[in-house]
N, C-alpha and C positions, 0 to 999 in steps of 0.2 A: 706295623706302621701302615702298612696297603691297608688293613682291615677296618683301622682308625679313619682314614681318608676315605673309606668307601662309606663307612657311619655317617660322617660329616657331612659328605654328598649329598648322600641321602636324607639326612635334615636341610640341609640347605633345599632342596627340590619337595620335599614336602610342605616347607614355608613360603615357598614361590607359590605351590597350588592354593594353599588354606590364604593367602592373602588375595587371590585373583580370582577365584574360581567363583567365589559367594557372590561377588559383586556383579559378577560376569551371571550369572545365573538370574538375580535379580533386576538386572536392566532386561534384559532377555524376557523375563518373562512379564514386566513390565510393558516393552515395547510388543507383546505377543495381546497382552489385555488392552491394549493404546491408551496403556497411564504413562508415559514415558515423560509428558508436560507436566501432569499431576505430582511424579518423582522429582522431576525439576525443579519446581516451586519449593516443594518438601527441604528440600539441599537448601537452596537459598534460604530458606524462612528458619529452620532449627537451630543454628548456632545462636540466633538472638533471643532465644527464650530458653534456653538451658545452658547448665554449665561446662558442658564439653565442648574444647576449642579447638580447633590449632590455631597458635598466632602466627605473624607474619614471618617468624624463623624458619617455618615451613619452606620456602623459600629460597632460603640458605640449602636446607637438604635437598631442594630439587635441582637448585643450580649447580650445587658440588658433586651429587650422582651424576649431572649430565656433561660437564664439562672435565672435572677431575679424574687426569686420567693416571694421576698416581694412586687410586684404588682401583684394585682389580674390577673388572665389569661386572663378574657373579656377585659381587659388594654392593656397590650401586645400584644393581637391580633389585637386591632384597629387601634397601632400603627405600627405593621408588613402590614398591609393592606393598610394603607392610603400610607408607604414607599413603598410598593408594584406596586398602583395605580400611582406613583408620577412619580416614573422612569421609569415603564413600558410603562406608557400611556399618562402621561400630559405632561413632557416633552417633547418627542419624537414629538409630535403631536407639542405643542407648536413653537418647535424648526421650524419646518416647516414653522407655521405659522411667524416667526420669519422673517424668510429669503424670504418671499413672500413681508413682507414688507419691506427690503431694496429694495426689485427689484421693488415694484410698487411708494414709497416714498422715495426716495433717499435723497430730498432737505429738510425733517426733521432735517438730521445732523445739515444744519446749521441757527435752530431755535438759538435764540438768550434768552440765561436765565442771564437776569436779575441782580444786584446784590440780591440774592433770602431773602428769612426771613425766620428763625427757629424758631418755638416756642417750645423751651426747657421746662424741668420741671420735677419733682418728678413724678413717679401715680398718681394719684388721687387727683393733685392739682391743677386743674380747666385748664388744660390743651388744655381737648374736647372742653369743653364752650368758650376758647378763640381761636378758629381754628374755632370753629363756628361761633364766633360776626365776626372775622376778613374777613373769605372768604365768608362772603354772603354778600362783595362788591365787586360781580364779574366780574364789567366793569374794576377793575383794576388789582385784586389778583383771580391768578389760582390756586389753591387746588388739590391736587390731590384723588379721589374717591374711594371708594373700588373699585368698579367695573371694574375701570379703571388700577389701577393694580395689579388686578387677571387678566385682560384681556388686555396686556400691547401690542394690536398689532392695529396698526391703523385701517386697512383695516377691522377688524372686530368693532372696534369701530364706523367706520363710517357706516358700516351695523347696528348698534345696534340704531345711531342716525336717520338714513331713518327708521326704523322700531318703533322708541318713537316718532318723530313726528305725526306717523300716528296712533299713540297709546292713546297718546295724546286727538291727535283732534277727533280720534272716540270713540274709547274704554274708556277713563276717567282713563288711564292708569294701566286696565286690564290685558295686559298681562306682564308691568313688573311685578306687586304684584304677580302674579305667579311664576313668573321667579326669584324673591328675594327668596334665602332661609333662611331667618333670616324671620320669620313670625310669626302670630300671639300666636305659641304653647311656645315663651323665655318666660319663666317666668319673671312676673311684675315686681320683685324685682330685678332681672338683668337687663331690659330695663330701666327701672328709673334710676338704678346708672349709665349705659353705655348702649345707646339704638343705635345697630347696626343695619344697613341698606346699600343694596349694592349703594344707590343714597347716601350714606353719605358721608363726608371726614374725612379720618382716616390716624393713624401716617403712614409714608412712609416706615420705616422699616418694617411693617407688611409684605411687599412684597416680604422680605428677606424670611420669612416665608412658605410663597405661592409658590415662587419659586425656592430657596435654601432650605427649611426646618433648618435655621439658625437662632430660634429667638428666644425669652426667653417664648413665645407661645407654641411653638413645644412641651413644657414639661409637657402640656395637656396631647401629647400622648404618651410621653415617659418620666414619672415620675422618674428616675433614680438620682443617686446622682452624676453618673458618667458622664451624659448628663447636668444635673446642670452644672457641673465646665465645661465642654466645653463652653456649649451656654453663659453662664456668662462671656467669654474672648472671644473677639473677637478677640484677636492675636494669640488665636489657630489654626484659620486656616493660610494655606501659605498663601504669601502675592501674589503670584498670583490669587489666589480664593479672595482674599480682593478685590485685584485689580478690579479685573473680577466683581464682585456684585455692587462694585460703578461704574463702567462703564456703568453698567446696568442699572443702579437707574437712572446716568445722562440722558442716550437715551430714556430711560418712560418718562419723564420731559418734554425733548424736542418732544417728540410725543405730549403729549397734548399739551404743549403749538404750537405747529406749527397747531393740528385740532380746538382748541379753544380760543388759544389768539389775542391778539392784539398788537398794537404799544406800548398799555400801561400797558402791563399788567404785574406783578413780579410774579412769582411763590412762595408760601407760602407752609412750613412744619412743621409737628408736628413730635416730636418724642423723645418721654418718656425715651425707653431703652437704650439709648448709652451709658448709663453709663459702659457697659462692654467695651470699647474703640473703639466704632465708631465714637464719636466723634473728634476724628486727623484726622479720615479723611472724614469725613464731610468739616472742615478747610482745606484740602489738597483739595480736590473737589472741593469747593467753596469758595477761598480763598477772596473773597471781601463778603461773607453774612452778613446781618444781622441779629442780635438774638435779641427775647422778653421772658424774663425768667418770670415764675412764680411760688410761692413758697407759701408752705403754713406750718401750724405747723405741724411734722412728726406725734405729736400723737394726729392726724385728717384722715392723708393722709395714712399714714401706717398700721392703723385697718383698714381703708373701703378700700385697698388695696388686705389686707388678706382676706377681706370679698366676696369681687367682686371674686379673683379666686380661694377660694375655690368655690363659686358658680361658676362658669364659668364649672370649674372643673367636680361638681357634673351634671350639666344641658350636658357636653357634654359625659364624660365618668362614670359617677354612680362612681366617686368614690374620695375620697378627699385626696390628698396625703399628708396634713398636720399631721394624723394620724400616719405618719413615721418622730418622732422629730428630727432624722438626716436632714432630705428633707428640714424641715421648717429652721434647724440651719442655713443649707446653703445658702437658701432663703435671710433669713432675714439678712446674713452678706455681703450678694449683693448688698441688699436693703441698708444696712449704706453704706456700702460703695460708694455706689450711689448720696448719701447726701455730703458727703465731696468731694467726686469728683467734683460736679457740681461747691461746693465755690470752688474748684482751678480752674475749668475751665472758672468761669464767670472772676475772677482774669485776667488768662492767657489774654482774649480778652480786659481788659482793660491797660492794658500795651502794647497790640498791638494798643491800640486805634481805634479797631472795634467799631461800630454801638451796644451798647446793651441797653435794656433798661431792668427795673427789676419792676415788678407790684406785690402785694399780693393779695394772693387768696382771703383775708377779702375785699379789699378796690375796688376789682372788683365787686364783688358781692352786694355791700354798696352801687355803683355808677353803673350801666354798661356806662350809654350811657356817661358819665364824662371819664372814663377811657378809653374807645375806642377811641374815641375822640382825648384823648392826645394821643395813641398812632398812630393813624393813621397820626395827624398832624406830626409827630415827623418820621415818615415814609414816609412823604410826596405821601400819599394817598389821593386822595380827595375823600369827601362822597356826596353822591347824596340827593337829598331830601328824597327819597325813603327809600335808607337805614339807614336815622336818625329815618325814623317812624321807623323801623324794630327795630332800638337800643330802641327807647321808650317803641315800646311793649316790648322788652325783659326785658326790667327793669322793666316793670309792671306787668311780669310775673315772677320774680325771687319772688318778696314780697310774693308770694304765696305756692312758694318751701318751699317740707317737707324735712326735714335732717333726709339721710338715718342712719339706727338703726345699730352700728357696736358694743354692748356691749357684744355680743360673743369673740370678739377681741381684747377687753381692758384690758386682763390682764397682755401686755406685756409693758404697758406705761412707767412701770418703766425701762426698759430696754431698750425703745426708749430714752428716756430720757437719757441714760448713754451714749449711742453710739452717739447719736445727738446733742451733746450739743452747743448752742448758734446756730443751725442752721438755724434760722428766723433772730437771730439777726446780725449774720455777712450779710446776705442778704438786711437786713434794713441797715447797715453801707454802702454795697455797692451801694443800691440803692439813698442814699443819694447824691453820687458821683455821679453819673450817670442822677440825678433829677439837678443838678446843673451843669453838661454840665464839669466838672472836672476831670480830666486825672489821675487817682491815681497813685502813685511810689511805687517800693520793699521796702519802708521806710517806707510809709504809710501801707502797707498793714502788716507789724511788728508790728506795731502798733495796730493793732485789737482785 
């Protein structure tokens, strides 16, 4: 346990540095060259010509680190530093980089996406594993990577691609393992339940994160009750700033796909937290997608939920903010409401008679390569031979999954159970429809 806590420390004080120290270096050496007024116009003038912001919730994190003193101080301050870091240095910088690549790839704009596929879903209801079976047939579905948007600028992507080929073929790809900061020091019990890597593919909202400091993440470092109810509504911000962040999302898309797609290729997403209302416009974006929902029992997904970030929690910032029963109230009335939003939303798409289809987290895991299968045929994806074996082994490897231990978090089952009710089962009613290729009506769904 000392050893654990002395790790933590240790990441905590490393993230103090890498968020202070760049910024601290480049006023420095600024006011050393007497560009200090030059850097100051730069700050003012960037946010209004590229898409990296913070909005005014900003705000909110600096009032609640400075005044909140029912989060620890080493809390607050990570989270004053990393906002610190964000606007001072990665934006600004970014921004640049931004606008380097309209001037050197122009005809990105007009990559061509797809009718795309969401794979919607609760937490923790096999969500990863099915972005994972899906986009590792990459001759036809592009994924979008971590790495890819934290670093959402061509020109440097294609630098990172000439530098892994040669990494690759010499090194046995040495210097990205260095260059991944998700290494070997995550503890087991987080990498098992969600094992993060910057070569992985992760939900797309993340980037909202990364770049807007707008995601239900963010609250990592700004525990707050009062950043809760922001970041849980996404119509808190103007709808310029909405605007502006899916604009944003679209032009990532099309960068990848224009550096690594093809004639055939659809773009594919994951993304868990819309339930605070990015989903309208996800549908306003991309109003021809297709959606693959999956679902599993809440009092499964909903402990090992809690489970994953409180640890998330403890592994980045030493401290668990569920220990504040306000934090978790609110939490966990996001979380229902997350459940019932989803059955209105899969509803909404079947009366528009969008593309949906509905899998259970039981009956994937039962079957993989059966399940993938029908959904690929049904998305008119073809599989290669290659990635049949890929599904084989994965089925051959699932029979040997251990199911993670969440009975620290089982004491709220009963109270899943009151907010969730029939939540599988109206999902199995709709999925009924949707297995049989049947258009449901407002009559029909009265009926449920």
């Amino acid at each position: 346990m000392t050893q654990m806590s002395s790790i933590r420390l240790d990441l905590i004080a490393r993230q103090l540095v890498s968020h202070v120290s760049p910024v601290l270096l480049l006023w420095t050496t600024a006011y050393l060259l007497g560009w200090s007024l030059w850097l100051l116009a730069f700050y003012v003038i960037t946010p209004y010509f590229a898409p990296f912001v913070v909005g005014s919730y900003a705000l909110t994190y600096i009032r609640c680190s400075l005044t909140d003193s029912s989060i620890p101080l080493h809390v607050r301050s990570l989270g004053l530093c990393r906002l610190f870091y964000t606007f001072f240095l990665r934006q600004p910088l970014f921004n640049v980089a931004w606008w380097i690549d309209e001037i050197l790839f122009p005809l990105y704009h007009l990559a061509l996406v797809k009718p795309p596929i969401f794979i919607l879903g609760q937490p923790r209801s096999g969500t990863t594993k099915l972005l994972d079976l899906l986009a590792t047939n990459e001759k036809h579905v592009v994924a979008l990577k971590l790495w890819e948007y934290t670093y959402p600028i061509l020109w440097l992507q294609y630098l990172v691609d000439f530098i892994g080929f040669y990494d690759e073929k010499y090194f046995n790809h040495w210097i990205q393992k260095q260059l991944d900061p998700f290494g070997s020091d995550e503890p087991n019990q987080l990498r098992k339940m969600h094992r993060i890597s910057m070569d992985k593919w992760e939900e797309d909202n993340m980037s909202f994160s990364i770049h807007f400091m707008f995601c239900v993440s963010d609250l990592y470092y700004h525990p707050s009750i009062e950043s809760m109810e922001q970041l849980t509504d996404f119509f808190s911000l103007d709808s310029a700033l909405r605007k502006r962040i899916f604009d944003f999302h679209q032009k990532m898309v099309k960068k990848v796909l224009f550096r690594r797609g093809n004639e055939q290729s659809v773009y594919m997403a994951k993304w868990v937290v819309c339930w605070n209302g990015e989903y309208k416009h996800i549908v306003d974006t991309y109003p021809d997608a297709r959606y693959v929902f999956i679902y599993r029992n809440p009092e499964e997904s909903i402990p090992s939920l809690l489970k994953l970030y409180s640890g998330v929690s403890l592994y980045l910032a030493n401290y668990d903010p569920f220990t504040n029963s306000a934090f978790k109230s609110i939490l966990m009335r996001y979380i229902y409401h997350g459940h019932s939003n989803e059955i209105e939303f899969v509803k909404s798409l079947l009366l528009k008679k969008q593309h949906v289809q509905i899998v259970s987290f039981t009956e994937l895991y039962q079957n993989i390569e059966e399940q993938i299968q029908k959904i690929n045929d049904l998305l008119q994806l073809p599989m290669s031979v290659e990635y049949k074996r890929f599904l084989q082994e994965e089925h051959k490897n699932q029979t040997q999954h251990t199911k993670t231990d969440t009975k620290n978090h089982t004491e709220c089952k009963e109270e899943i159970a009151l907010h969730c009710p029939c939540f599988c089962d109206q999902l199995k009613a709709l999925q009924k429809w949707t297995n049989a290729g049947v258009s449901p009506t407002l009559s029909d769904f009265e009926l449920m």
